[in-house]
N, C-alpha and C positions, 0 to 999 in steps of 0.2 A: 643511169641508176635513178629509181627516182625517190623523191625525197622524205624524209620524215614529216610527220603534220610539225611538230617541231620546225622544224629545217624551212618549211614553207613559211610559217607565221613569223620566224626573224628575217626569212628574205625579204619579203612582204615590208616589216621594218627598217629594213636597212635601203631598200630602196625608197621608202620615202624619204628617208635620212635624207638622201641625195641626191634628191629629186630635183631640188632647186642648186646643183651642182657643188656644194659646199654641208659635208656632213659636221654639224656644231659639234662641240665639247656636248652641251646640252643636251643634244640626240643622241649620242653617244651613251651619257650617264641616263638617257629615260629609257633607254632597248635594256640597256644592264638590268636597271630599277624593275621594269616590266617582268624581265624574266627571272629577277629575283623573288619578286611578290608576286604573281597572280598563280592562280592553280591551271592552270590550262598548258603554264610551263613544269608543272610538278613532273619529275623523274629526269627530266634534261638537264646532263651534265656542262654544268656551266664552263668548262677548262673549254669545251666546243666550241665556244661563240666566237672567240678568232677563225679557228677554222672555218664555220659556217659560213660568217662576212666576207670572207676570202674568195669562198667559192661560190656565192653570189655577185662578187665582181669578174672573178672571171667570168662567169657565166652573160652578166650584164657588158663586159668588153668582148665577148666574143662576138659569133656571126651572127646569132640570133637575139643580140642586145635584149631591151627592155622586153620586148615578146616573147621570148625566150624561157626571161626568169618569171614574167605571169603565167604564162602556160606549165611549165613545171607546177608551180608555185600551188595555182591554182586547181592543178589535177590532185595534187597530195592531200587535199582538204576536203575533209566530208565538208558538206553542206549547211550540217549544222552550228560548223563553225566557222561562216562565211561571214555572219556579220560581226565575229570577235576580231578577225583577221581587217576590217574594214576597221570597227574601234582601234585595235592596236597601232593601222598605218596613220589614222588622225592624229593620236595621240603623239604620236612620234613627228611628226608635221607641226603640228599646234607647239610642242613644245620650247619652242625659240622663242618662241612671241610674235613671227612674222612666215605668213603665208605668201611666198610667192607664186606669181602666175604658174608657172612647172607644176610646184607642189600640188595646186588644185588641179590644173590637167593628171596629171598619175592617180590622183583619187578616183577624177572621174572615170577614168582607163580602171581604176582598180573596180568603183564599184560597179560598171558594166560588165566585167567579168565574173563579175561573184556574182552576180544578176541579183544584188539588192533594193530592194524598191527604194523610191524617194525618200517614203516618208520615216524609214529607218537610216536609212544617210543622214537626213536631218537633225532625226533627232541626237544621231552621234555625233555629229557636229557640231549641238549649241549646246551638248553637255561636256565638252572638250576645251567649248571655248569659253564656258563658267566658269569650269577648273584653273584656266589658266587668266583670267580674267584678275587685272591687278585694283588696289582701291584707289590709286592714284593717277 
């Protein structure tokens, strides 16, 4: 079956969630936040997001692991929602405070897939890491 543009853009998140093998509390409350606030989640019935996470990991332990769940993922997305889906996975990365090595591989993996050029990866990137950027 394949999936909602919904369905794609929280797999999308929950895979970076756990990409460096440990989903924080943190990632956890920024997938909720995300898809409580932005309009791109408007009409997605929030009671779903267990569901969905769910079956992103099956999907993610099954046979066809991590390529599995970007190829779904990335077929259910018009195009022109390729580089929200790329903002929402940094965001969800970024939000611990600590990029590890993994996490930057799956981006990179995410944005060859979504065939985003550099210089729009970048710039979602240093405006990820302003956000989260502390004064101390």
């Amino acid at each position: 079956m394949a999936l909602s543009t919904h369905d794609a853009l929280i797999y999308l998140m929950v895979v970076s969630a756990w990409s460096d093998a440990a989903m924080t509390e943190a990632e956890l409350q920024r997938i909720e936040d995300q898809i409580l606030r932005l309009p791109v989640f408007a009409g997605f019935d929030t009671e779903r997001l267990e569901q969905v996470a769910n079956a992103c990991a099956d999907l993610m332990n099954g046979p066809e692991g991590l390529d599995g769940v970007l190829d779904a993922a990335v077929a259910a997305l018009p195009a022109r929602l390729h580089d929200t889906a790329y903002a929402l996975a940094v965001e969800i990365a970024a939000s611990d405070l600590l990029l590890e090595q993994e996490e930057l591989r799956y981006l990179e993996m995410m944005r060859d897939r979504l065939a985003i050029d550099r210089l729009t990866t970048a710039a979602i990137e240093v405006a990820a890491r302003a956000r989260y950027r502390r004064a101390n």
